[in-house]
N, C-alpha and C positions, 0 to 999 in steps of 0.2 A: 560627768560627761554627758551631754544630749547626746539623742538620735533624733537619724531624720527617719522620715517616712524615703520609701526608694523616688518618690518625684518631688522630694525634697523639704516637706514641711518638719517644722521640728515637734518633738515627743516631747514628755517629760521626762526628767530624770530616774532614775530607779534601779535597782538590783536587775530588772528583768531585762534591759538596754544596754547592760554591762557587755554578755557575748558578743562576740564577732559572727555568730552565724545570722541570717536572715530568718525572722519569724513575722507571728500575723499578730496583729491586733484586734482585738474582739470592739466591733463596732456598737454600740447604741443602736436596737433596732427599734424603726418608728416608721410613720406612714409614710413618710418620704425616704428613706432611706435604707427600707427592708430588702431592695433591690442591689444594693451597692456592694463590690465584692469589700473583702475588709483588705484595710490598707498596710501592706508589707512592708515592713521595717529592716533595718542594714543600716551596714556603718556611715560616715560622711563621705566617704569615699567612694563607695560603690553610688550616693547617692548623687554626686558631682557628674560619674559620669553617665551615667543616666539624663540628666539634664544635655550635658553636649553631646552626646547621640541625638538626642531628639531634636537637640538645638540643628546641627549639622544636615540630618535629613531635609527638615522645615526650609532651611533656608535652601538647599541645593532642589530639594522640590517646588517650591516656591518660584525659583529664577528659572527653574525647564517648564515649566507651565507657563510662566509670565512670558517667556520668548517666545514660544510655542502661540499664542493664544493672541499676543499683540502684535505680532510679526506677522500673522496669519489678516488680523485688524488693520493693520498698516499695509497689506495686500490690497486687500478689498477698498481703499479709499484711494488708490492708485486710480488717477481721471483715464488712462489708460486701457482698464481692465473692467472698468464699469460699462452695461450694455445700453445704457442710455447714452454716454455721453458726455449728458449736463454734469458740469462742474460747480465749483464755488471755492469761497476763499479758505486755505488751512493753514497749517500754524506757521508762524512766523514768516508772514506775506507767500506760501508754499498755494498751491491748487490743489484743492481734494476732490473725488467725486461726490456726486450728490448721492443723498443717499436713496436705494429704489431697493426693494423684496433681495434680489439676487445678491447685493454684499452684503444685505443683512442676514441674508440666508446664510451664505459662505460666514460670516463674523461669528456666529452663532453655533456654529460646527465647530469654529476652530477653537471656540472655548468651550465649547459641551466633549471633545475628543480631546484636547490639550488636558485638560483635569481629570478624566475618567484615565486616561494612561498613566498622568504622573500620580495619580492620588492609587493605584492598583500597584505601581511601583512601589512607592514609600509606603502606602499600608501598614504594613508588617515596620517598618521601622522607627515613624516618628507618630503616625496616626494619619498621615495624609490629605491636613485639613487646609494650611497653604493660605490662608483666611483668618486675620483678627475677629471677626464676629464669628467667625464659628468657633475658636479659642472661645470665646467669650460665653458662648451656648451650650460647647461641653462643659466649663467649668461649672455655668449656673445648674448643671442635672448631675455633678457630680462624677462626671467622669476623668477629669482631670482635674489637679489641685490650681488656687491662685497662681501658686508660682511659675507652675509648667504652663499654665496659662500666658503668664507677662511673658518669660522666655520664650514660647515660639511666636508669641506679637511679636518682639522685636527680631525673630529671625526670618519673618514671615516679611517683615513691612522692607527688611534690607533687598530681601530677595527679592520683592516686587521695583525697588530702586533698579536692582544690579538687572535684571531681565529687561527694564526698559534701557536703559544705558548701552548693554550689546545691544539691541536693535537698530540703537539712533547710531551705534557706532559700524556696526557692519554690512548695514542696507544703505542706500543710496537716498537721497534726499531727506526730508525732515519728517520727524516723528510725529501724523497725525492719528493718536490715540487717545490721545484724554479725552475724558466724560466729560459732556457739555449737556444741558438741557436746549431741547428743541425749543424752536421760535413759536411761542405761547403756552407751554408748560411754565406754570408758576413753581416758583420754589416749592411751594406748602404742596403742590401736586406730585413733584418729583421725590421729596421725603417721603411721602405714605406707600408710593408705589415703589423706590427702592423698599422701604419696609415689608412689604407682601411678596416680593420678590424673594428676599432675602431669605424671609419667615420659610419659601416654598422648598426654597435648598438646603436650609435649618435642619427641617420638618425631613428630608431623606435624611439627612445624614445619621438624624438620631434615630431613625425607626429602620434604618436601612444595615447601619456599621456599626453605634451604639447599644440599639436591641440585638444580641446574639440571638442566629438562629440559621439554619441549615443554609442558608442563600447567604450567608455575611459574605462568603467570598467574592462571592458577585455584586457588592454592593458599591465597587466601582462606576458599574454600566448605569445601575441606576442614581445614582448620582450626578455623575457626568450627564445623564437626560436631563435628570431635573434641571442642571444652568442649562442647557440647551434650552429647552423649553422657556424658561425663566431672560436669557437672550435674544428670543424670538420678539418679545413683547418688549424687552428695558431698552433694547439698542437704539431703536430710533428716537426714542421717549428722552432719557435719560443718559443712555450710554451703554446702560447696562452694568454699571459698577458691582451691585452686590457682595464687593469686597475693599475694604478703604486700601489695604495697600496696592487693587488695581489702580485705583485713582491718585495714589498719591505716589507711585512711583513715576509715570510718564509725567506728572506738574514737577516733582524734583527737578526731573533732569533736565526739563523745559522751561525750569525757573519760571513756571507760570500758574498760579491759581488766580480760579473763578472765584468773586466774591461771595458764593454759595456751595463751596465745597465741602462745609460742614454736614452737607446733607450726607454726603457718600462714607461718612463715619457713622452719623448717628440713624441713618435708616438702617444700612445692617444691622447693628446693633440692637434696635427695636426690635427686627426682622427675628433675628437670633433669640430674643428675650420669649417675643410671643411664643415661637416654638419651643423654646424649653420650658416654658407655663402649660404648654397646653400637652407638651410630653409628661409632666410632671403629672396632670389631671388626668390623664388615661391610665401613669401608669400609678393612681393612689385608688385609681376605679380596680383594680387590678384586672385591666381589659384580658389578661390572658386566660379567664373563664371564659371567654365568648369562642372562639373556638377549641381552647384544649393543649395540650401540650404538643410541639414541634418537633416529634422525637422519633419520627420514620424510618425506617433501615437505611433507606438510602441517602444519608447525608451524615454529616457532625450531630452529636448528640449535644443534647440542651438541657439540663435537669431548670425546672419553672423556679422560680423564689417560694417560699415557703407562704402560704394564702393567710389571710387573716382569720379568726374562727369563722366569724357569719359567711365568710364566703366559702370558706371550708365546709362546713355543715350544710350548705345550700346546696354542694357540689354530691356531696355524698348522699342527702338524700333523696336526689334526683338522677342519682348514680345507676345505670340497667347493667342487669347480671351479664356477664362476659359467655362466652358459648362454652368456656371452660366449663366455667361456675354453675353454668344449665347440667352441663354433663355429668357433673361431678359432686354434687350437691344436693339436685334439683330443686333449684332455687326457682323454675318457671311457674312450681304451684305455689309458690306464695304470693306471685305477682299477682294482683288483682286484675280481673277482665277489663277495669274501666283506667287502666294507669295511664295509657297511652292517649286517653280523652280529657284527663283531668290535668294530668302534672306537667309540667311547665319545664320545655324542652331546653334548658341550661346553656348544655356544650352542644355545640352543633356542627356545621355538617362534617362527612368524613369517613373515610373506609370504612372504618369501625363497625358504623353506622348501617351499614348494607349486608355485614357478618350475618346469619342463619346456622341453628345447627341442624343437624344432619349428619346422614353417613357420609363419610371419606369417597369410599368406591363410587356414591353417588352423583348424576351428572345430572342437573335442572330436576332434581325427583323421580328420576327414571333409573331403574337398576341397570347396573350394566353386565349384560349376557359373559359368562364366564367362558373362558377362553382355555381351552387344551392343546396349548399348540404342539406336543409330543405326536397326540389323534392325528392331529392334521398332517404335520410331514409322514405320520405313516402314509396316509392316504396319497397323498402328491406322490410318494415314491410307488405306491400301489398301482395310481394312473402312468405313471413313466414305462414302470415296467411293461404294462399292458400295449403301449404304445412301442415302445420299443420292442415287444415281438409280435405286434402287426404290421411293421416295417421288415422285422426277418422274414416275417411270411412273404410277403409282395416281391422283395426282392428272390427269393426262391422261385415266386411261381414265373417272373421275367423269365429266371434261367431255364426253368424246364417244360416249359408248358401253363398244364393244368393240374395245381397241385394245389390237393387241401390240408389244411395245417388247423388243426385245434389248438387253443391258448391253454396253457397250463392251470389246470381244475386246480390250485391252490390259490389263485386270484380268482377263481368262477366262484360263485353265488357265496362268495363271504359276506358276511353281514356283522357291522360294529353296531353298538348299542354306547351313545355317551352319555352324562350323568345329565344331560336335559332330556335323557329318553327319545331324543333323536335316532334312530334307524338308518344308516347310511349304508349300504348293500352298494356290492362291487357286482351284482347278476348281470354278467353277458349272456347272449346265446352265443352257440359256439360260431365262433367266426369263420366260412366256409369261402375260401378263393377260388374261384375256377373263372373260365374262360365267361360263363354270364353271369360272375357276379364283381367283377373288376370292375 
């Protein structure tokens, strides 16, 4: 009997595929692939439904984005709501506005906020990618298999159909949303720049969602920027596609393709490839020596991938004693006077980095003056007293005249001694009320 992998590729056969519980499989580890978690096996069953959870997400994320994001597009080319004015011709003999900063502004929100929502939604359930070239992107670095790759294509490109579909069906007038190249963009000019485009939202999604690390959660917003940003520059040019099922769900439903629509497949596509070549080169550089492991109290913890020796060795002997290992060791007199001049600063910047040892108690290298606070409320209660019967005096001599009253000699010329040798003396003279000294 086969097993699948849980996103669906098949094993071999063997004794060890026999169980029904879920185990791991021990990966092949090499320069590309040391990073890869290993891949979870289970029965055909658990692995069927895996695929339609993701499948289901894909597409229900997909058509709230697509609504979301063309609806908002289909706003902004309303001649209506445009602040120039100028119009011109849209789809099927319809009027659109021309386009000027301010809908492209507004087109360009609606799809940098329409994906960074839906894709924080589905997250957590199908991966929230909503986009055949980014399918395509994860698959080439390994984060997901062929197959979950082909499956959320096809739930991905339906969603982008069914999103433009409600639009044309529940807004008023006709659906101008397809990507068109502007009047003197050549083809061959539109294909490189959806490519760079593409590459630019690639390029977050794998260093933002696919690299774990304390900020994954957040890595909706930056995402979401990047098509914004990435919209800013494609919408007037191109349209701003960066994803084939935006383009080819509004030509379904409008039974209309450009004779160069091919572009808006294979420039993402590119787009997608470069970035996962160029994530694949950073991460065979093993970039995560350049600043160090991501492992701060305050966030999700991250353990690194395992280094390769030379990097390993490089790390370690460029490696500075911890304030522990000063303390406890004293590892600071092996450290040669000239290390800090000669060796070649590896990991860089970082808390770490700024650690000093020293005393605890101590504040910038100044000792901090020892505190008795027992001494002190004595004294506070010593001075109240004092105070409080030269208040009964005064009030006395109101009532009777001229009446002298001495403070009681057990608060007269006491003298404490604290352990800084300090001398704090409670010496009054005796406090005399009469008529010339009120």
């Amino acid at each position: 009997m086969q097993s699948l992998h849980v996103d669906g590729s098949k094993v071999a056969d063997g004794p060890l595929h026999k169980h029904k519980h879920m185990h791991t499989a021990k990966r092949a580890r090499g320069r590309f692939t040391y990073y890869l978690q290993d891949p979870r096996q289970g029965s055909k069953k658990l692995a069927i439904k895996n695929h339609f959870i993701a499948m289901i997400g894909e597409f229900v994320g997909t058509t709230l984005f697509m609504f979301f994001a063309l609806g908002g597009t289909n706003v902004a080319n309303i001649p209506s709501t445009s602040v120039t004015g100028a119009t011109q011709a849209g789809q099927a003999d319809s009027t659109a506005a021309v386009a000027n900063t301010s809908n492209l502004l507004y087109i360009a929100l609606c799809f940098g906020f329409s994906l960074a929502v839906n894709a924080w939604i589905f997250f957590r359930v199908s991966g929230g990618l909503f986009d055949p070239a980014v399918s395509w992107g994860m698959m080439l670095v390994g984060a997901i298999t062929p197959l979950r790759a082909a499956l959320l294509t096809v739930s991905q490109i339906l969603g982008g159909i069914v999103g433009s579909a409600l639009i044309q069906a529940l807004l008023p007038g006709t659906l101008n949303v397809r990507t068109t190249l502007s009047p003197g963009m050549s083809v061959v000019r539109g294909l490189f720049l959806e490519m760079l485009l593409s590459a630019m939202l690639m390029l977050a999604i794998l260093l933002l969602a696919a690299e774990k690390s304390k900020a994954t959660f957040l890595a909706p917003i930056g995402i979401g920027l990047a098509l914004f940003i990435a919209e800013l520059l494609g919408v007037f040019y191109t349209g701003g596609s960066l994803n084939p099922a935006r383009s080819f769900g509004p030509s379904v439903v409008l039974t209309d393709f450009e004779s160069y629509h091919w572009i808006y497949w294979v420039g993402p596509l590119l787009g997608a490839t470069l970035s996962a070549g160029f994530y694949k080169f950073i991460k065979w550089l093993e970039f995560e020596t350049v600043l160090g492991p991501d492992n701060d109290d305050d966030g999700p913890k991250r353990t690194l991938p395992a280094l390769s020796a030379p990097a390993q060795n490089l790390l370690d002997q460029n490696k500075a004693p911890s304030v522990m290992e000063v303390e406890k060791t004293g590892l600071a007199a092996d450290v040669p006077a000239t290390a800090g001049l000669t060796d070649i600063v590896v990991q860089g910047p970082g808390l770490a980095d700024a650690l000093t040892a020293g005393d605890a108690t101590q504040v910038y290298g100044l000792p901090e003056a020892p505190i008795d606070y027992g001494l002190r409320l004595e004294r506070i209660e010593a001075l109240l007293e004092a105070l409080a019967g030269n208040q009964l005096s005064i009030q006395k001599s109101a009532a009777s005249g001229s009446t002298v009253v001495e403070m009681p000699q057990d608060t007269m010329g006491e003298a404490r001694t604290d352990r800084d040798g300090h001398k704090w003396s409670l010496d009054y003279d005796k406090t005399v009320v009469g008529d010339e000294n009120v």
